[in-house]
Backbone of each chain as ProteinMPNN parsed JSONL, in Angstrom:
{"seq_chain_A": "XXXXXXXXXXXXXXXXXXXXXXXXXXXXXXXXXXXXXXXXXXXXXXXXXXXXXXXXXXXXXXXXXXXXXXXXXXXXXXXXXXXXXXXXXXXXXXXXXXXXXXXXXXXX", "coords_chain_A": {"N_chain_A": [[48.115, 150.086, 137.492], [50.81, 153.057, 137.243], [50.224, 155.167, 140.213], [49.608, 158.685, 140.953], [50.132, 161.193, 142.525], [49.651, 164.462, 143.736], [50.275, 167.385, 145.597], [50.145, 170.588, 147.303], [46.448, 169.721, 146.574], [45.269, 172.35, 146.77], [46.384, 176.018, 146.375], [46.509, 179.277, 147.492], [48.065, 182.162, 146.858], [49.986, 185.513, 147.463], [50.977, 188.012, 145.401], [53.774, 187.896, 144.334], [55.019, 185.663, 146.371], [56.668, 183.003, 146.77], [56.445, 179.543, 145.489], [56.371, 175.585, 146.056], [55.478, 173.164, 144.092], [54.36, 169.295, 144.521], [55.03, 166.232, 143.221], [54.609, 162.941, 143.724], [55.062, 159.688, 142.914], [54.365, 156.276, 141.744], [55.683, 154.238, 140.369], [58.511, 153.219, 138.119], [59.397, 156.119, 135.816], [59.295, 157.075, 132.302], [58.991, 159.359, 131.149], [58.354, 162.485, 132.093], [55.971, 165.168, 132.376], [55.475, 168.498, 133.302], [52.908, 170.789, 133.475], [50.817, 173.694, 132.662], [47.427, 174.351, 133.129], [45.742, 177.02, 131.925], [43.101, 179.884, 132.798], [41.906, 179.912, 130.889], [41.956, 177.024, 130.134], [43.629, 176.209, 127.9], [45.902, 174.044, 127.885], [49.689, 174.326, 128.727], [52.585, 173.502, 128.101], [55.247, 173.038, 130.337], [57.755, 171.853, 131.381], [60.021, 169.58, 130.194], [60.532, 166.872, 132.09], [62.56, 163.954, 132.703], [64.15, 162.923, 134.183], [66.78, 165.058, 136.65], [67.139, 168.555, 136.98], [66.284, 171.785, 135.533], [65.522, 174.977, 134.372], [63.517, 177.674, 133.735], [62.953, 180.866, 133.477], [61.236, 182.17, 135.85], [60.357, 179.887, 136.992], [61.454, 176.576, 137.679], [61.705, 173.447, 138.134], [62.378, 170.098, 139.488], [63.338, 166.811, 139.133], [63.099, 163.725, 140.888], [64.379, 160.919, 140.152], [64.67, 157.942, 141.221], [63.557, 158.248, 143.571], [61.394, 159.09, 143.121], [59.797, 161.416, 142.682], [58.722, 164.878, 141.53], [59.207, 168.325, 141.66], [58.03, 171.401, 140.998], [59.1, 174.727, 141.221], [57.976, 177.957, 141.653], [58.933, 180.903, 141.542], [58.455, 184.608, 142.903], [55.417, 185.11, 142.652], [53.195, 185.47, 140.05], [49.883, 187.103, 139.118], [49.05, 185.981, 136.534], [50.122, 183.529, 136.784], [48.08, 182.055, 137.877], [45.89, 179.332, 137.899], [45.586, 175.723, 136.96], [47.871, 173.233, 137.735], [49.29, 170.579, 136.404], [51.369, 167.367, 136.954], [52.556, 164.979, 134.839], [53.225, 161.621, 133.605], [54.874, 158.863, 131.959], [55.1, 155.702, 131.63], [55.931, 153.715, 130.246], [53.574, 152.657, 128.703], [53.377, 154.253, 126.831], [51.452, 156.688, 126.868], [50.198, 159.51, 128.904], [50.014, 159.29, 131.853], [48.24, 161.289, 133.906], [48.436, 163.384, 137.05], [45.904, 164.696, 139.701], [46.027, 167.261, 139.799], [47.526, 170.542, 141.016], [45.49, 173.854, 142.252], [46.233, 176.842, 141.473], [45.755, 179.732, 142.982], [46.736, 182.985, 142.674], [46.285, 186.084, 144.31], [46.202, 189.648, 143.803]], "CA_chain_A": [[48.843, 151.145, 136.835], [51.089, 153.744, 138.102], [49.732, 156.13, 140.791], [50.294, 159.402, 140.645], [49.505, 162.093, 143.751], [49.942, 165.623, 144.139], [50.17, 168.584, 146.279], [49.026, 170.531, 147.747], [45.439, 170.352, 145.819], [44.264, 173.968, 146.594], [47.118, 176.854, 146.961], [46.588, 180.088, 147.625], [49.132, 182.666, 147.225], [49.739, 186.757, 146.987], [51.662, 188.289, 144.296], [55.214, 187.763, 144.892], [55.622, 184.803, 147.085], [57.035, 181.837, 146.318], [55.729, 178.009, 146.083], [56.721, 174.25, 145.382], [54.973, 172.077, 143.951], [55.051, 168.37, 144.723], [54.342, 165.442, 142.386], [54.512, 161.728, 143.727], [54.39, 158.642, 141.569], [54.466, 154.987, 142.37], [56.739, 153.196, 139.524], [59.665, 154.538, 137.443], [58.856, 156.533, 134.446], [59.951, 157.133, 130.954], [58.785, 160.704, 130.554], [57.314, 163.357, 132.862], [56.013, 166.574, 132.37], [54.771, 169.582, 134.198], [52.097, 171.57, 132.543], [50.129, 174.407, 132.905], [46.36, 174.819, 132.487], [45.096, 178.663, 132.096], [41.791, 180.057, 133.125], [41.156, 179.711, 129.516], [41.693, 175.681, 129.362], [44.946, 175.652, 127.456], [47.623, 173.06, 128.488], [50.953, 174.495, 128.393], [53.891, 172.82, 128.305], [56.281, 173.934, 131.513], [58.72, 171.611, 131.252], [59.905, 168.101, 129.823], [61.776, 166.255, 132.586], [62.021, 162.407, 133.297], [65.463, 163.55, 135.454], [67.123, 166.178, 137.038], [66.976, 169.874, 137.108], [65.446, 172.946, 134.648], [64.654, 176.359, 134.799], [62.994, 178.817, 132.699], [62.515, 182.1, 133.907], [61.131, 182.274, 137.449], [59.882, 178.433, 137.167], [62.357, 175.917, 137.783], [61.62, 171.737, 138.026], [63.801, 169.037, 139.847], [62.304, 164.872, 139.142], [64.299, 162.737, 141.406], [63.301, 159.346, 139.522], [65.041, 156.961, 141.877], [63.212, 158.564, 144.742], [59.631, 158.918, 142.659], [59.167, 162.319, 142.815], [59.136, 165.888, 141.234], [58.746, 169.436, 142.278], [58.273, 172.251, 140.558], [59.241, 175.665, 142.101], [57.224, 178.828, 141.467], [59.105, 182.258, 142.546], [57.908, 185.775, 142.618], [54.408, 184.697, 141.401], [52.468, 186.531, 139.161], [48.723, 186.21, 138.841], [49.176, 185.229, 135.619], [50.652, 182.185, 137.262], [46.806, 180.996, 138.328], [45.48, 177.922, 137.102], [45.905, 174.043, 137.411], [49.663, 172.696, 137.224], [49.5, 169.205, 136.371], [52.298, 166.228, 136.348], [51.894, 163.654, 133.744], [54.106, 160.629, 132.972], [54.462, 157.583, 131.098], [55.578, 154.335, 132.297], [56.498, 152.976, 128.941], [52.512, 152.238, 127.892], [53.124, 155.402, 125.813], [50.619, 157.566, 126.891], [50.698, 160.488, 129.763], [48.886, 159.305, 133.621], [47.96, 162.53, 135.207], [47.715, 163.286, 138.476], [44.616, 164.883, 139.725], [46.366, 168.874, 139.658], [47.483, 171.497, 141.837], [44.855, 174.362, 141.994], [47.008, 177.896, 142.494], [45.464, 181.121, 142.934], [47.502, 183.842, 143.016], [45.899, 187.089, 144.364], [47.195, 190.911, 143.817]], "C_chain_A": [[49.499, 152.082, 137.822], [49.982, 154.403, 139.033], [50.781, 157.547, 141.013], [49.402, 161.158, 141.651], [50.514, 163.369, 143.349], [49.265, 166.586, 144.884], [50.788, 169.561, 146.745], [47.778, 170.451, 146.795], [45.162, 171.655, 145.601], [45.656, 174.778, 147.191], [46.847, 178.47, 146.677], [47.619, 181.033, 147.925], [48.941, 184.457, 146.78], [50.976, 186.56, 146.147], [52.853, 188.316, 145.103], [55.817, 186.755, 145.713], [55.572, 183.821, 145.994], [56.296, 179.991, 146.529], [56.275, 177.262, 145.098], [55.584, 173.266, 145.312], [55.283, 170.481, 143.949], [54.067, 167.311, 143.936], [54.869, 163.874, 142.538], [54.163, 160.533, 143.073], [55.264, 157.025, 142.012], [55.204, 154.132, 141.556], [57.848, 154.23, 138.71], [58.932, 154.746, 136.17], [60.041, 156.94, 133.105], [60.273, 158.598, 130.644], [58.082, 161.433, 131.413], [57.076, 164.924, 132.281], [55.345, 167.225, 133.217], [54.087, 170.749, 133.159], [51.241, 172.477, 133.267], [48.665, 174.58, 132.565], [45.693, 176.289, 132.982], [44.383, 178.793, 132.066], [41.282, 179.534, 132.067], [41.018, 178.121, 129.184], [42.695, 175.168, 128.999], [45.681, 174.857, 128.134], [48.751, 173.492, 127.439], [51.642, 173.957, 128.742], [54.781, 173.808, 129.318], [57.516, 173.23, 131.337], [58.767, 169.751, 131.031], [61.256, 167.711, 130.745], [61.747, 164.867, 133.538], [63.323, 162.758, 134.4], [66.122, 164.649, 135.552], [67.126, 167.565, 136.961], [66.529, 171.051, 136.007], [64.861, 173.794, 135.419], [64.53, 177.169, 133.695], [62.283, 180.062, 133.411], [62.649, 182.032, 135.621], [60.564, 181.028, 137.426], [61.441, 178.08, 137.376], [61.754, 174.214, 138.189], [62.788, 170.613, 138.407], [62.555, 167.65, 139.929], [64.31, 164.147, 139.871], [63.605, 161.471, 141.0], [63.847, 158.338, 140.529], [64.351, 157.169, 143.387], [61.82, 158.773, 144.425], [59.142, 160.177, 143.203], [59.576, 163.932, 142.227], [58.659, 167.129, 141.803], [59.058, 170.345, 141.301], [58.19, 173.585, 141.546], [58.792, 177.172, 141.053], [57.993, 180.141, 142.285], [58.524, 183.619, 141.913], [56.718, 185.838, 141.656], [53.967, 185.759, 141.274], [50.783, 186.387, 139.106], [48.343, 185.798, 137.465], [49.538, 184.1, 136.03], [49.238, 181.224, 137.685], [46.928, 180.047, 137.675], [45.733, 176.856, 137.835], [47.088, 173.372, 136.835], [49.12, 170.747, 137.36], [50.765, 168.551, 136.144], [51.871, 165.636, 135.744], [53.15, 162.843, 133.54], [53.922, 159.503, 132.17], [55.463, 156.978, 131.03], [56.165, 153.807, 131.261], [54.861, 152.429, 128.021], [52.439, 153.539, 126.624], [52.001, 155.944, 125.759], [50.524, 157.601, 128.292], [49.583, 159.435, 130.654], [49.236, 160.679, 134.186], [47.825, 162.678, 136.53], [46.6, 164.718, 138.45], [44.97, 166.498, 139.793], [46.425, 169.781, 141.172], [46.455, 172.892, 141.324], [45.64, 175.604, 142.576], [45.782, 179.107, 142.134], [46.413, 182.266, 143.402], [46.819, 185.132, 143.286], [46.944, 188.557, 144.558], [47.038, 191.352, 145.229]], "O_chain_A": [[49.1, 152.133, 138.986], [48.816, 154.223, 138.68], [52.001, 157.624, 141.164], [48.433, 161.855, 141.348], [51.648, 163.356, 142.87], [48.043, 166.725, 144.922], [52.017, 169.554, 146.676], [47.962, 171.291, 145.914], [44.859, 172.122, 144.503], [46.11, 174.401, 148.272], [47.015, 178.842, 145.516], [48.163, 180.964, 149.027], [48.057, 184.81, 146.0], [51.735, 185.594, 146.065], [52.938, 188.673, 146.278], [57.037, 186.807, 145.869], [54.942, 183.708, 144.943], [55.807, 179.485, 147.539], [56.602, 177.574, 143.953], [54.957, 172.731, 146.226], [56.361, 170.169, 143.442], [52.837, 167.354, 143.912], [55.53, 163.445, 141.592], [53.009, 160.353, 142.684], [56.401, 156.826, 142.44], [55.432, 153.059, 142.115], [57.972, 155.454, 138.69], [58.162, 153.984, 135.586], [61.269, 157.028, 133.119], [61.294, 159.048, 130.125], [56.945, 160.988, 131.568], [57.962, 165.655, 131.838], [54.571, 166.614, 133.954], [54.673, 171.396, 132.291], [50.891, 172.176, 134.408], [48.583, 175.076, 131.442], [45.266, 176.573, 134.101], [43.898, 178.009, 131.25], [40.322, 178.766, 132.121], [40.267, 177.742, 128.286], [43.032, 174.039, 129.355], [46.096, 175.285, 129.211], [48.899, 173.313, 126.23], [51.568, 173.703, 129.944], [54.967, 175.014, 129.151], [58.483, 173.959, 131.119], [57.978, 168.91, 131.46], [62.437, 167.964, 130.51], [61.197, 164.685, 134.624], [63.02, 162.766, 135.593], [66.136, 165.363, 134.55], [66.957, 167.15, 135.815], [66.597, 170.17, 135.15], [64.161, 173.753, 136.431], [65.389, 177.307, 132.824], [61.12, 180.054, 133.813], [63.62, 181.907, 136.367], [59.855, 181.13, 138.428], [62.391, 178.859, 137.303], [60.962, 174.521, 139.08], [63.809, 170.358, 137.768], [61.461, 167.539, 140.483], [65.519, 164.105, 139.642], [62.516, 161.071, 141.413], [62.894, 157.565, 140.629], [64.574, 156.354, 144.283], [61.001, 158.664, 145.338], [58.241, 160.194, 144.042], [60.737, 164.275, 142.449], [57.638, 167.036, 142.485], [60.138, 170.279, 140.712], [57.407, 173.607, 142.496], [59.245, 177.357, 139.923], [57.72, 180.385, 143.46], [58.197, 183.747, 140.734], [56.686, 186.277, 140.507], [54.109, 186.778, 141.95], [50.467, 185.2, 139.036], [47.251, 185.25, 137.314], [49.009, 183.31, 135.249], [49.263, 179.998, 137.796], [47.872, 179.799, 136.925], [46.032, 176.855, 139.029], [47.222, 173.032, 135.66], [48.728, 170.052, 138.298], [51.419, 168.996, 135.202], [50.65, 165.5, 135.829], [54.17, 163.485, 133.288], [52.81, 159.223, 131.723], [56.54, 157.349, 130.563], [57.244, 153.306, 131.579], [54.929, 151.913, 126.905], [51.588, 153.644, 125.741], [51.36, 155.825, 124.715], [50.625, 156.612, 129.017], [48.565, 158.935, 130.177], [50.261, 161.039, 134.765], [46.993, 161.991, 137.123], [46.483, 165.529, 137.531], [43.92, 167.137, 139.853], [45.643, 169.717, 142.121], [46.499, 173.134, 140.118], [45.822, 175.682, 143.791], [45.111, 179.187, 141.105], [46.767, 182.322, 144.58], [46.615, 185.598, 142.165], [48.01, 188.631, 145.169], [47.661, 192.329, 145.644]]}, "seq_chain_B": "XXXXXXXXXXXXXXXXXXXXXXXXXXXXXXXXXXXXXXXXXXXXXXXXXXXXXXXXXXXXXXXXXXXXXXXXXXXXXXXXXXXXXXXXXXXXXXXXXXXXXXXXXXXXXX", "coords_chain_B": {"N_chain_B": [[52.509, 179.551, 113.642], [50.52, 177.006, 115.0], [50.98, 174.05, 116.64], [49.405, 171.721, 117.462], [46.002, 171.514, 116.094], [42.824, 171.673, 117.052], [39.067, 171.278, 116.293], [35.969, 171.5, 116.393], [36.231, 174.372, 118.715], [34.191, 174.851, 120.488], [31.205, 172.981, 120.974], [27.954, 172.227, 121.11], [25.362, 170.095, 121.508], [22.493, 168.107, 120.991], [21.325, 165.37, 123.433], [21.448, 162.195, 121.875], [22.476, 162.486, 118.827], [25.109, 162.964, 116.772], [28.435, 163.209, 116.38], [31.494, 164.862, 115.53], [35.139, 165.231, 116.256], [37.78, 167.204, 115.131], [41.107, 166.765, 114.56], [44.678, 167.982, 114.152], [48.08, 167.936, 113.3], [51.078, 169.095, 113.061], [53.856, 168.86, 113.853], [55.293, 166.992, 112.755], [54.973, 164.325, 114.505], [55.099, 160.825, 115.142], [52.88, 159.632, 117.025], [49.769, 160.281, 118.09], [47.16, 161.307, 120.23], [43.672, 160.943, 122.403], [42.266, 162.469, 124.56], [40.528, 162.84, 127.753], [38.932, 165.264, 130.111], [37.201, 165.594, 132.735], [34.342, 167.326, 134.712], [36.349, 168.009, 136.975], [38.185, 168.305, 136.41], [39.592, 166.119, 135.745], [42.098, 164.188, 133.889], [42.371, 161.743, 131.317], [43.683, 159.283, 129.33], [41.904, 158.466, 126.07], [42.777, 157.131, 123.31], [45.184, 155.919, 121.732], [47.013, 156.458, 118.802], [49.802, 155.893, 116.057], [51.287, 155.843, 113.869], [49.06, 155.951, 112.423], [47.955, 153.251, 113.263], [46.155, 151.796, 115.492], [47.102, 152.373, 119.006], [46.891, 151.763, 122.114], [43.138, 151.732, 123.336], [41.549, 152.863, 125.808], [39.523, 151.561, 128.324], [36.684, 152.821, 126.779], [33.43, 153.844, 125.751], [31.815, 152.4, 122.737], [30.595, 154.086, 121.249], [31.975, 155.844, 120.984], [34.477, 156.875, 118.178], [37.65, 156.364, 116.881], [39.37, 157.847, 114.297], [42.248, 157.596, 111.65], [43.248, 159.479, 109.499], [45.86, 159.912, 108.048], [48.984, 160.221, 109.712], [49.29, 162.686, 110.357], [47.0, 163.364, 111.512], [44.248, 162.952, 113.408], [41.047, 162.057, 114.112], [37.599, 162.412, 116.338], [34.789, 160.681, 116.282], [31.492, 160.313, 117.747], [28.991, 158.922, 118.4], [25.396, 158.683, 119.19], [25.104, 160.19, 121.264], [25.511, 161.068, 124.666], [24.51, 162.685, 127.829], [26.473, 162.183, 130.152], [28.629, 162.448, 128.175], [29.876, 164.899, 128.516], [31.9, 166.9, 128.108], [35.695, 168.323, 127.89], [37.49, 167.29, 125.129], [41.183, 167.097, 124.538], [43.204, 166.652, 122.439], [46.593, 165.527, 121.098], [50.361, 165.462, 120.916], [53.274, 163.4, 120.145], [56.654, 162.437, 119.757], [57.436, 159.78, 121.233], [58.778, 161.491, 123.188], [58.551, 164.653, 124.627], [55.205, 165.944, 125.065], [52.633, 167.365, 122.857], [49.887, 169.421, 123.368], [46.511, 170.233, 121.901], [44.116, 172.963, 121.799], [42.002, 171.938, 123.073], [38.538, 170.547, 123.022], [35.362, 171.591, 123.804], [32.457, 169.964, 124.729], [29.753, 170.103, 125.34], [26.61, 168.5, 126.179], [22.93, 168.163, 125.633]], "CA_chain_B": [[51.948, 178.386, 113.469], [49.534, 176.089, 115.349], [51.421, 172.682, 116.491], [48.168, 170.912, 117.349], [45.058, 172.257, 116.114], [41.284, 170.656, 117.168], [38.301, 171.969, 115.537], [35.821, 172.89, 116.96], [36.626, 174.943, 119.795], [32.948, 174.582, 121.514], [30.252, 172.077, 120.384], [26.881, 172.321, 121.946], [24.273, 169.509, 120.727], [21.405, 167.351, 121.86], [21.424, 164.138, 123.278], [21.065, 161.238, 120.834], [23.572, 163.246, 117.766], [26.272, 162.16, 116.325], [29.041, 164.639, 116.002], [32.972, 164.945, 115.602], [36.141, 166.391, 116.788], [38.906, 166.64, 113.983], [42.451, 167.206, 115.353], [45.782, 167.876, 113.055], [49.167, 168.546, 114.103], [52.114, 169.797, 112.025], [55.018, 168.351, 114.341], [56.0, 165.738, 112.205], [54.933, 163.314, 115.049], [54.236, 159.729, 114.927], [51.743, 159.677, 117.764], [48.497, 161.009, 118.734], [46.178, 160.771, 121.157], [42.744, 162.051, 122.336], [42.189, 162.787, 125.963], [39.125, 163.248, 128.041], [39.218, 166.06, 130.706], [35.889, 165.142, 133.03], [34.08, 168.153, 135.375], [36.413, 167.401, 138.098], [39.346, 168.68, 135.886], [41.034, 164.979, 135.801], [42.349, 164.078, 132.496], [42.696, 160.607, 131.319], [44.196, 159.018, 127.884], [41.287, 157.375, 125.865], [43.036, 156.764, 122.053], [46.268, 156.262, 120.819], [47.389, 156.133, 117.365], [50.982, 155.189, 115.918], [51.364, 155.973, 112.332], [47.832, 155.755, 112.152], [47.73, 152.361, 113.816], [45.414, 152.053, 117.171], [47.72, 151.182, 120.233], [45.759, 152.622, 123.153], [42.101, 151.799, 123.316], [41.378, 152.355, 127.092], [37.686, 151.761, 128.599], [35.902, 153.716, 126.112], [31.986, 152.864, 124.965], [32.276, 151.905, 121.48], [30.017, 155.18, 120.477], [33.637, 156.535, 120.352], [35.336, 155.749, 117.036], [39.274, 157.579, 116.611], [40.097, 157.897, 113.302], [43.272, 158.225, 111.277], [43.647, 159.016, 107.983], [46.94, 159.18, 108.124], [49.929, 160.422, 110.909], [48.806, 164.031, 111.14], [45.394, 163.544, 111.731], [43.214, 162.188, 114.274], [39.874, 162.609, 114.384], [37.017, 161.548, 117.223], [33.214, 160.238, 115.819], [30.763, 159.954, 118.491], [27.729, 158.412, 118.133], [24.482, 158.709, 120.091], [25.776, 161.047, 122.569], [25.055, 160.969, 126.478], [24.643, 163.515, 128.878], [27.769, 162.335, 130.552], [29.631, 162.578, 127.573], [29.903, 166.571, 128.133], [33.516, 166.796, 128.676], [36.724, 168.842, 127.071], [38.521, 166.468, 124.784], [42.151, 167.007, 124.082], [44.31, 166.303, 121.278], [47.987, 165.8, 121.841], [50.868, 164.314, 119.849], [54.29, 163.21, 120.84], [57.608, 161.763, 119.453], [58.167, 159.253, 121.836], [58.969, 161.854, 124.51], [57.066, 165.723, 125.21], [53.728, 165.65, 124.727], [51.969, 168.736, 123.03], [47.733, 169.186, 123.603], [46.095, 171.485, 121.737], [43.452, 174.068, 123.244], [40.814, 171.412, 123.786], [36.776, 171.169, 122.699], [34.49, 171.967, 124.771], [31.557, 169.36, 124.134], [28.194, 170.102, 125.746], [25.253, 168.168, 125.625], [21.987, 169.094, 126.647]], "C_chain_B": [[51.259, 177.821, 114.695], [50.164, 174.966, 115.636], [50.35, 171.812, 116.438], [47.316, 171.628, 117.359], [43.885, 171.209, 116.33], [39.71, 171.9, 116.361], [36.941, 170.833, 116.353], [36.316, 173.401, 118.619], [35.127, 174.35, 121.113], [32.009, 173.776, 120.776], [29.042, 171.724, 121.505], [25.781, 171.14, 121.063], [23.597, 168.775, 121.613], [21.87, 165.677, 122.209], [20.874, 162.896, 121.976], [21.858, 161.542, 119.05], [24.52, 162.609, 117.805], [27.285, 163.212, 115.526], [30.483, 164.136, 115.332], [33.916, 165.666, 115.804], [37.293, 166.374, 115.643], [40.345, 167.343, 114.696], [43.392, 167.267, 114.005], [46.736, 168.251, 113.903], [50.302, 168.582, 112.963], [53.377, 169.537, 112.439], [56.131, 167.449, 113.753], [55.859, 164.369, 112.731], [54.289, 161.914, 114.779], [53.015, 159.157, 115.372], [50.977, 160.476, 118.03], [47.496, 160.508, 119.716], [44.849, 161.458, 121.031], [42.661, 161.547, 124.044], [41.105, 163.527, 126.506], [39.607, 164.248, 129.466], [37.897, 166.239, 131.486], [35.89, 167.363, 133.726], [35.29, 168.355, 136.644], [38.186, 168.028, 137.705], [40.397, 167.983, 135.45], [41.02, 164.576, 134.237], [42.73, 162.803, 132.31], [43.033, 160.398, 129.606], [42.881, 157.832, 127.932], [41.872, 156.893, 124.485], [44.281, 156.91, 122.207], [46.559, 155.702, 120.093], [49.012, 156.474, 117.29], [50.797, 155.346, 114.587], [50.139, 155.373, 111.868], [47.454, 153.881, 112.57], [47.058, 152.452, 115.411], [46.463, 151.305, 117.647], [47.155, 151.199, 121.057], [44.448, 152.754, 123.168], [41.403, 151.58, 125.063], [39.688, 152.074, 127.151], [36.865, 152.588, 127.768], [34.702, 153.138, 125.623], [32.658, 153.015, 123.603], [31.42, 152.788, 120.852], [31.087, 155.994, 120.33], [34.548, 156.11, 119.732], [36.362, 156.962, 116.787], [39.084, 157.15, 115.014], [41.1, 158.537, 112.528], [44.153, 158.165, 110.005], [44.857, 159.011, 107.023], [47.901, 160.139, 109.145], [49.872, 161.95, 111.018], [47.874, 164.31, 111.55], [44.742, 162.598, 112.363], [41.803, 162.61, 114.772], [38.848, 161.587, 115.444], [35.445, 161.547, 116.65], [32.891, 159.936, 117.171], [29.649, 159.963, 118.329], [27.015, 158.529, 119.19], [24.674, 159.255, 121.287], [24.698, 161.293, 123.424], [25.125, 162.364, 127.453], [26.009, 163.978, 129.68], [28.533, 162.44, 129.65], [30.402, 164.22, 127.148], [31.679, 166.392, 128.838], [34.39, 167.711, 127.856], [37.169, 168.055, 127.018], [39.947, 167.349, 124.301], [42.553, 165.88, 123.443], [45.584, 166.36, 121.267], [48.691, 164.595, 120.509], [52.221, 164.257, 120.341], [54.866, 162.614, 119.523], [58.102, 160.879, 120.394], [58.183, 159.764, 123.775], [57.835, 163.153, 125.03], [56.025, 165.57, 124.024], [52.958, 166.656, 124.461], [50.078, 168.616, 122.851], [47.332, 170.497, 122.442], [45.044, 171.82, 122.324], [42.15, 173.147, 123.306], [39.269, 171.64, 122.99], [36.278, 170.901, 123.6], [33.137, 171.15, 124.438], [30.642, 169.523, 125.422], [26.994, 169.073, 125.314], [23.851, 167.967, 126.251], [20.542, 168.486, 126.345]], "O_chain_B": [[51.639, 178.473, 115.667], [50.042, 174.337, 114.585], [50.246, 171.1, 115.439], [47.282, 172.491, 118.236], [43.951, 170.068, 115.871], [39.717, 173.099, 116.085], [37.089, 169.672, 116.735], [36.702, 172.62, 119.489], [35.18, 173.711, 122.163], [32.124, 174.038, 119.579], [29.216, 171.076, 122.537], [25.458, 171.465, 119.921], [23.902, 168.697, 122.803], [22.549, 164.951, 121.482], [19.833, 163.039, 121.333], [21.673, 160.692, 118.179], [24.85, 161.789, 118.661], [27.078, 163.822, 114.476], [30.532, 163.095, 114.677], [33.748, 166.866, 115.583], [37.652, 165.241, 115.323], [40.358, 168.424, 115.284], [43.027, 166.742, 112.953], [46.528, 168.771, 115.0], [50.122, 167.91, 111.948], [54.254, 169.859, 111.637], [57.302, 167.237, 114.069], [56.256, 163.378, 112.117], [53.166, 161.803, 114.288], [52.238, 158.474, 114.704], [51.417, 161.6, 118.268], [47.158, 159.333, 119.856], [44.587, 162.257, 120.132], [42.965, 160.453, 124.521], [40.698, 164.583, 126.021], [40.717, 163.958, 129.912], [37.23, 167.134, 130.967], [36.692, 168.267, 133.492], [34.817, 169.153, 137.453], [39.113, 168.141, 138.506], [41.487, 168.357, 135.017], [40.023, 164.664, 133.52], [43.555, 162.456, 133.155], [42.685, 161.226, 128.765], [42.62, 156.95, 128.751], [41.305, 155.814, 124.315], [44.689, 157.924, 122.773], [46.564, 154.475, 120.199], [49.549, 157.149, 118.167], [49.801, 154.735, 114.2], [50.11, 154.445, 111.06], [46.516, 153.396, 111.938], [47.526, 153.148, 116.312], [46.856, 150.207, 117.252], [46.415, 150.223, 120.931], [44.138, 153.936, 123.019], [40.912, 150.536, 125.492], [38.855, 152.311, 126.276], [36.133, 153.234, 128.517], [34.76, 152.029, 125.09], [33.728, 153.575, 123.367], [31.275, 152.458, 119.674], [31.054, 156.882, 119.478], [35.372, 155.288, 120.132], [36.074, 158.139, 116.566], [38.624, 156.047, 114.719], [41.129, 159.768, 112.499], [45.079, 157.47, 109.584], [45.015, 158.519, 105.906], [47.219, 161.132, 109.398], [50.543, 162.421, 111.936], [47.667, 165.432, 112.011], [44.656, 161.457, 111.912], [41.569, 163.388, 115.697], [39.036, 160.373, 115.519], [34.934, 162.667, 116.632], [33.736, 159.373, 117.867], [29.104, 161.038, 118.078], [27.618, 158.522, 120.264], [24.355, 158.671, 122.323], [23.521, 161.585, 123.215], [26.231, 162.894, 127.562], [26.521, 165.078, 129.887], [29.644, 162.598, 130.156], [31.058, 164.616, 126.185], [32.23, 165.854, 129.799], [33.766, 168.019, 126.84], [37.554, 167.488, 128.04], [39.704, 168.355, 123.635], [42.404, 164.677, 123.662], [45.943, 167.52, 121.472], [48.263, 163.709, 119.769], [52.457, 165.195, 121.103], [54.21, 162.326, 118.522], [59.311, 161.023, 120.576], [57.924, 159.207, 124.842], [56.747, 162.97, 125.576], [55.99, 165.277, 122.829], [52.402, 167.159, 125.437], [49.363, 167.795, 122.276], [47.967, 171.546, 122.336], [44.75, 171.21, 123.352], [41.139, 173.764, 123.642], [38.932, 172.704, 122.471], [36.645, 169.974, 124.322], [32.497, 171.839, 123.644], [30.975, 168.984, 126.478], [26.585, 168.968, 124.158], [23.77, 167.595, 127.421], [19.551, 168.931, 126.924]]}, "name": "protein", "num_of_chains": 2, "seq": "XXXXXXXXXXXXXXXXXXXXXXXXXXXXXXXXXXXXXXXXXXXXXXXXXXXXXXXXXXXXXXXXXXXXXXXXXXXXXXXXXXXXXXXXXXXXXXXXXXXXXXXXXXXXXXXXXXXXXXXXXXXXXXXXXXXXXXXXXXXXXXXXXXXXXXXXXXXXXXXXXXXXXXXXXXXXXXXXXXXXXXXXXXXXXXXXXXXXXXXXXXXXXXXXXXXXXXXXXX"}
């Protein structure tokens, strides 16, 4: 089955800087997303993108599929921004492969 | 509104019980899933349903029965529950393309 890496695992950041996230994946996909999980657990939806570019707010998301890889970009974080950002895709078996999550902390 | 709702939120019981998770979703979608979320934080797809048809039955013991009584509803039976089976399941449903979860149960067992 696909594989599906990211990083960094563990990021530490203060309020206001910026960070990219990077999400590697070993076959082409159908569907990717970038999601958020909050202290609390929830998975939020960040963004639905099997190709090219999106932004919402101070997030923003580029998937280069011919090159097998996405990044999401994080500016002027917030510590609301903590948590575990996951990629997820799906190859065409119709149903998401995760990769194993970025862990951010954002401190004030 | 609620797109995907799971019920219950937390579920604490003993080994050897036999519980359930009931999921709904209000999307209109054709698919559902249920999704295991270990200590470790990694999340894997164990069910998916298709207008209440199983497509998706990965590695799962067979003390985990999906059911779907029909395309808004997916519910998880587990029988004789394990120690390791303490995990947050998600519930998620799609059209094809994004994929929404709802907030997860929290299954303990002790």
């Amino acid at each position: 089955g696909i594989q599906v890496e990211q990083s960094p695992p563990d990021l530490i950041l203060q309020e206001g800087a910026n960070s990219t996230l990077r999400c590697n994946f070993s076959d082409s996909v159908n569907n990717l997303q970038w999601f958020h999980q909050n202290p609390w657990g929830q998975l939020i939806n960040l963004f639905y993108i099997p190709s090219g570019t999106k932004q919402n707010g101070r997030l923003s998301a580029t998937t280069v599929a011919t090159e097998r890889y996405s990044l999401l970009y994080i500016s002027s974080s917030q510590t609301t921004d903590s948590g575990v950002y996951f990629c997820a895709m799906d190859t065409g078996r119709r149903a998401l492969t995760f990769g194993s999550g970025t862990r951010l902390q954002v401190q004030p | 509104d609620t797109a995907v709702s799971q019920t219950p939120k937390y579920l604490v019981t003993q080994m050897g019980n036999d519980k359930s998770i009931k999921c709904e979703q209000n999307l209109g979608h054709d698919t559902m899933y249920w999704y295991k979320q270990d200590s470790k934080k990694f999340l894997k797809i164990m069910f998916s349903y298709n207008n209440k048809e199983l497509i998706i039955n990965e590695t799962v013991p067979n003390r985990f029965s999906p059911k779907s009584p029909d395309k808004a509803h997916l519910n998880l039976h587990i029988n004789s529950l394990e120690l390791g089976d303490s995990a947050v399941y998600f519930c998620a449903s799609s059209q094809g393309q994004e994929a929404f979860f709802g907030q997860g149960t929290r299954l303990t067992v002790v």
